[in-house]
C-alpha positions as CSV (number, residue, x, y, z in Angstrom):
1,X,-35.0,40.0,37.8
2,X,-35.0,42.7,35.7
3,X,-32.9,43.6,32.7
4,X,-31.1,46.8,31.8
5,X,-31.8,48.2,28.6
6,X,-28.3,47.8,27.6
7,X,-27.4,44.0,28.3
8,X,-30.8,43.6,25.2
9,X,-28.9,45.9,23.1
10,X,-25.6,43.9,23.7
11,X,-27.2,39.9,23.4
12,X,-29.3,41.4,20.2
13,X,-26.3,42.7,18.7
14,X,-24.0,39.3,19.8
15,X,-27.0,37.1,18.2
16,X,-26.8,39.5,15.0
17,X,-23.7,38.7,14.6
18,X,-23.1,35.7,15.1
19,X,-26.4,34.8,12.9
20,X,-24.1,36.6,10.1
21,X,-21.0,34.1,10.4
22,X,-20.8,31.5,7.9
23,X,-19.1,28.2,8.6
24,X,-17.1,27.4,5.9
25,X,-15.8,24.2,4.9
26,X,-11.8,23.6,4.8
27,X,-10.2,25.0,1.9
28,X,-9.4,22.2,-1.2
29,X,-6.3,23.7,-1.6
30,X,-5.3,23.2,2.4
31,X,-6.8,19.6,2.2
32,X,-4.8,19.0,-1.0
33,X,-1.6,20.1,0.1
34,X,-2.0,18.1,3.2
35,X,-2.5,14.4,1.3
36,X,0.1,15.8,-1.1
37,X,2.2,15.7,2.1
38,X,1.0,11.9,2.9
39,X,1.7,10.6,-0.5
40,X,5.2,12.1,-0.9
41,X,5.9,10.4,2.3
42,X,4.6,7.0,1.3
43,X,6.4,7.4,-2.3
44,X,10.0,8.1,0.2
45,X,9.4,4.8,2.0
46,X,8.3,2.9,-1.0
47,X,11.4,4.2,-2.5
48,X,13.9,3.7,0.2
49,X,11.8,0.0,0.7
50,X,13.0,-0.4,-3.3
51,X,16.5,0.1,-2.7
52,X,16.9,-2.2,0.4
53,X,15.2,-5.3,-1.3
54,X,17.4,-4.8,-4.3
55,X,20.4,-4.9,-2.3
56,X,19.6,-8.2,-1.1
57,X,18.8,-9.3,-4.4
58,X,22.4,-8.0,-5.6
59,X,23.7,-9.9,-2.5
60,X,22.2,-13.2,-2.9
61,X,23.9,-12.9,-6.8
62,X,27.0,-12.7,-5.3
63,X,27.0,-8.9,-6.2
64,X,28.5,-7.0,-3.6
65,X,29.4,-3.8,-6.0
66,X,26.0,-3.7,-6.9
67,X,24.4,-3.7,-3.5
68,X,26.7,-1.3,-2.8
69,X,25.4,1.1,-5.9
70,X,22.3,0.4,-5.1
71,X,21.9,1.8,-1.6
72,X,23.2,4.8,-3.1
73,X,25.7,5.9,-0.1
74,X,27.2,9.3,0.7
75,X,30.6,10.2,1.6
76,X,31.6,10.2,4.7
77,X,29.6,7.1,5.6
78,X,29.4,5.7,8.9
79,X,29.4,1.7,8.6
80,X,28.8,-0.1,11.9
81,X,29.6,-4.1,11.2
82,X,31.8,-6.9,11.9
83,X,35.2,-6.7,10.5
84,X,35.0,-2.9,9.7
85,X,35.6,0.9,10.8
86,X,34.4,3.7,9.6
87,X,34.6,4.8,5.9
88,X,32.3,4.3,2.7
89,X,35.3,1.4,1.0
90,X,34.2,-0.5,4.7
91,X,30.4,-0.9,3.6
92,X,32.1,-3.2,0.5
93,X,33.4,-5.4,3.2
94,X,30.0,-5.3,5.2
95,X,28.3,-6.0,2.4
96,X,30.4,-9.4,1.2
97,X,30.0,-10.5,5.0
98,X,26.1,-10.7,4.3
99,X,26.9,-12.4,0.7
100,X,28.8,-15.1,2.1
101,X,26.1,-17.2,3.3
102,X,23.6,-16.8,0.9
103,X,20.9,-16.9,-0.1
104,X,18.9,-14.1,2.3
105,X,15.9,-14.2,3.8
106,X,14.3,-10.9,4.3
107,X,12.0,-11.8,7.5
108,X,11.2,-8.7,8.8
109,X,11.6,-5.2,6.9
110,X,10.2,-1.8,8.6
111,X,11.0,1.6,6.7
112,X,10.2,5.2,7.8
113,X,10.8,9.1,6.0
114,X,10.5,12.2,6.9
115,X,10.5,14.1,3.9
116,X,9.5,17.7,5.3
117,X,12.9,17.0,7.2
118,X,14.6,15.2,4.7
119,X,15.3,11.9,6.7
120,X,14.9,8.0,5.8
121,X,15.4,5.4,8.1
122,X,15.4,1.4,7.9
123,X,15.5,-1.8,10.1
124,X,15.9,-5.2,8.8
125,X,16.1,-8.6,9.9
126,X,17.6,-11.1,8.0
127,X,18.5,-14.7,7.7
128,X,21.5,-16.0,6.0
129,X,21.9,-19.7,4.7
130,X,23.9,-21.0,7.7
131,X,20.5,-19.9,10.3
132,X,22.3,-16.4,11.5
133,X,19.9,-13.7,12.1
134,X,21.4,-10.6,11.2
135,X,20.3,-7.3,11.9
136,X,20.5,-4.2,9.4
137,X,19.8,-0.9,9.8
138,X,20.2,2.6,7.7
139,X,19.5,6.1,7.9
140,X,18.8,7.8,4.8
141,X,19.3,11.9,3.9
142,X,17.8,13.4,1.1
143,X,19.7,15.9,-1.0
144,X,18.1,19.1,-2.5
145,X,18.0,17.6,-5.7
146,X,16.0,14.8,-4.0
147,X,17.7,11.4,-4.3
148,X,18.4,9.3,-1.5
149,X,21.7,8.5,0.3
150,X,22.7,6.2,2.8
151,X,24.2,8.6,6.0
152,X,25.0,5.6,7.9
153,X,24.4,2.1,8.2
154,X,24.6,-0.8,11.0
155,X,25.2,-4.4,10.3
156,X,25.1,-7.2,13.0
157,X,24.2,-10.5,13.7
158,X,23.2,-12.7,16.4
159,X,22.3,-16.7,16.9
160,X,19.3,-18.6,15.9
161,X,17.8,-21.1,18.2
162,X,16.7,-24.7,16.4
163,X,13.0,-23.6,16.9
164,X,13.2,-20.3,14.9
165,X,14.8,-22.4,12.4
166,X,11.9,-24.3,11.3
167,X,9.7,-21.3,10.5
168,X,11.8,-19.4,8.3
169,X,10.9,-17.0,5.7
170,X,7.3,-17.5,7.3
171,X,7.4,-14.7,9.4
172,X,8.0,-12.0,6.2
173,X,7.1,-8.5,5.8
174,X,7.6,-6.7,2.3
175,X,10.0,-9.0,1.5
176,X,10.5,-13.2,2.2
177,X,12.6,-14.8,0.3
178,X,14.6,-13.0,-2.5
179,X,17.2,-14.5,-4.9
């Protein structure tokens, strides 16, 4: 097989070439900005993490006003619970449903944010005094100033068997038992 004096020129001038590229590593400033990224998003759910263990705290005081300041909410707020319709003076009412039978026990507590977005979400399972589990959950917005407030929030609860009774607060995640 022979080769045309033109196919040498070309893979002589492709090997020049590409002898002449540099690989470069990736920018700091490209790395940085990316874990600045992960870190604001851990700081968010650390945050939003904050304010939902303090409301329990408030709650088991008896503190339902304070729970309520707490988790910050926005107006209009959508409250789904027992015993209440929609409107921010309805998440007092949610809230003094969870006080009644305290104290809580925060057995399961699983928080998300998007910052880039601007979007904070919780779950939460709970157990009051009497063996109810309840379930909590909230979605977060963040204002351009940057604080956090609750957009809407859903409260319900269902029945504990004997058998998860004996194990509770065991089961915690970020939170067991506060009061």
């Amino acid at each position: 097989m022979r080769r045309r004096p033109w196919t040498m020129a070309l893979s002589a001038a492709i090997g020049l070439a590409l002898g002449a590229c540099r690989v470069e590593p990736t920018p700091r400033a490209l790395l940085d900005r990316r874990q600045g990224a992960q870190q604001e998003a851990q700081e968010a759910v650390t945050e939003l993490r904050t304010y939902v263990l303090a409301a329990v705290r408030a709650l088991d005081r008896g503190d339902a006003s304070a729970a309520e300041a707490v988790l910050n909410p926005d107006t209009p707020l959508t409250v789904l619970a027992p015993d209440t319709t929609r409107g921010a003076a309805d998440l007092r009412v949610a809230l003094r449903t969870l006080r009644r039978d305290a104290p809580l026990v925060v057995e399961q507590l699983t928080v998300s944010a998007d910052v880039r977005h601007g979007w904070g979400w919780f779950a939460a399972r709970l157990r009051d005094a009497r063996g109810r589990r309840w379930h909590w959950s909230g979605v977060y917005r963040r204002e351009d100033g940057g604080a956090w407030r609750l957009a809407a929030t859903s409260l319900a609860y269902g029945s504990v068997s004997a058998g998860d009774r004996s194990d509770a607060g065991t089961r915690t995640t970020g939170g067991g038992r506060h009061h």
